[in-house]
N, C-alpha and C positions, 0 to 999 in steps of 0.2 A: 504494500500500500504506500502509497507517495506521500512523504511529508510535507505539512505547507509550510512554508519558508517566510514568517513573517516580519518586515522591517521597514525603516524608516522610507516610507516613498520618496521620489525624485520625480519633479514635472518632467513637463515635454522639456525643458529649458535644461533637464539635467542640470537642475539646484534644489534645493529642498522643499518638499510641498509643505506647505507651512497655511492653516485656516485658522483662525480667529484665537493666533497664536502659539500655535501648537502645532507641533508635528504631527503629519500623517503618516501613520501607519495600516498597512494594508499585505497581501500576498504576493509577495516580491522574485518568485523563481524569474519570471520573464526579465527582471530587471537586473538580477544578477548576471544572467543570460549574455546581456547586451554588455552590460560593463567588462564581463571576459573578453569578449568578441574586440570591443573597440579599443580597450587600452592596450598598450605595448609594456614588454618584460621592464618592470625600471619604472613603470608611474606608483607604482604602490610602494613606499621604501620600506617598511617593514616586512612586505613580501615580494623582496626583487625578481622574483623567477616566477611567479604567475601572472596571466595574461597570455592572450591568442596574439593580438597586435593584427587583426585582420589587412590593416590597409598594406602593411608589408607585402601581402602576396596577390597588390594589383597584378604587378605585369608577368607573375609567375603562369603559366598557362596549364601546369597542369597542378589538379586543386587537391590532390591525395594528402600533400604536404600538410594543406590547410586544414581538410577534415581529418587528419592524425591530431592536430594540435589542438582542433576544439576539441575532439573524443579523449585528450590527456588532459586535456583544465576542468572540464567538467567534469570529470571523473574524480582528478585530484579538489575540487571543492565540496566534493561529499553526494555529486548527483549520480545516477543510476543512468547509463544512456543506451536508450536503445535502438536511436539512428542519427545520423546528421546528414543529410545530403544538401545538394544544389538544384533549385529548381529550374527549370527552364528560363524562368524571368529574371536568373542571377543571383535569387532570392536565400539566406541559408535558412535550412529548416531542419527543427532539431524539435526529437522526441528524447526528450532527459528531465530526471523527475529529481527532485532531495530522497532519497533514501529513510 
């Protein structure tokens, strides 16, 4: 059974959702999700070695590289994965759950 991963949300702005001063908290796998995908190894300092750093592998053309590295982050942040591919639209789409 999948656990829900609850934490501080982040808007569309990726800054903190904050309502009638307080943070929001909400079901945050998806957000997790994105934040591996988008930062590069070296933005987090207390954890220099996690992160996908997706834009690295624009002009790499074949993407095995890239779906090894999200299947090793996610995996190493505690999710359960049981697909990541590339859609036709360039899209990543990833089935992985928290454990």
């Amino acid at each position: 059974m999948a656990k829900l991963m609850i934490d501080i949300q982040l808007g569309e702005d990726e800054d903190l959702s904050i309502l009638a001063g307080d943070f929001q908290v909400a079901e945050s796998t998806a957000q997790h999700q994105q934040q591996l995908l988008l930062n590069t190894k070296g933005d987090f300092k207390e954890s220099p070695t996690v992160c996908v750093g997706v834009f690295t592998y624009l002009n790499d053309e074949r993407f095995q590289g890239l779906m090894r590295a999200i299947n090793v982050e996610f995996s190493r942040d505690g999710m359960e994965v049981h697909e990541v591919s590339l859609s036709k639209q360039g899209d990543i789409v990833s089935d992985a759950v928290y454990k």
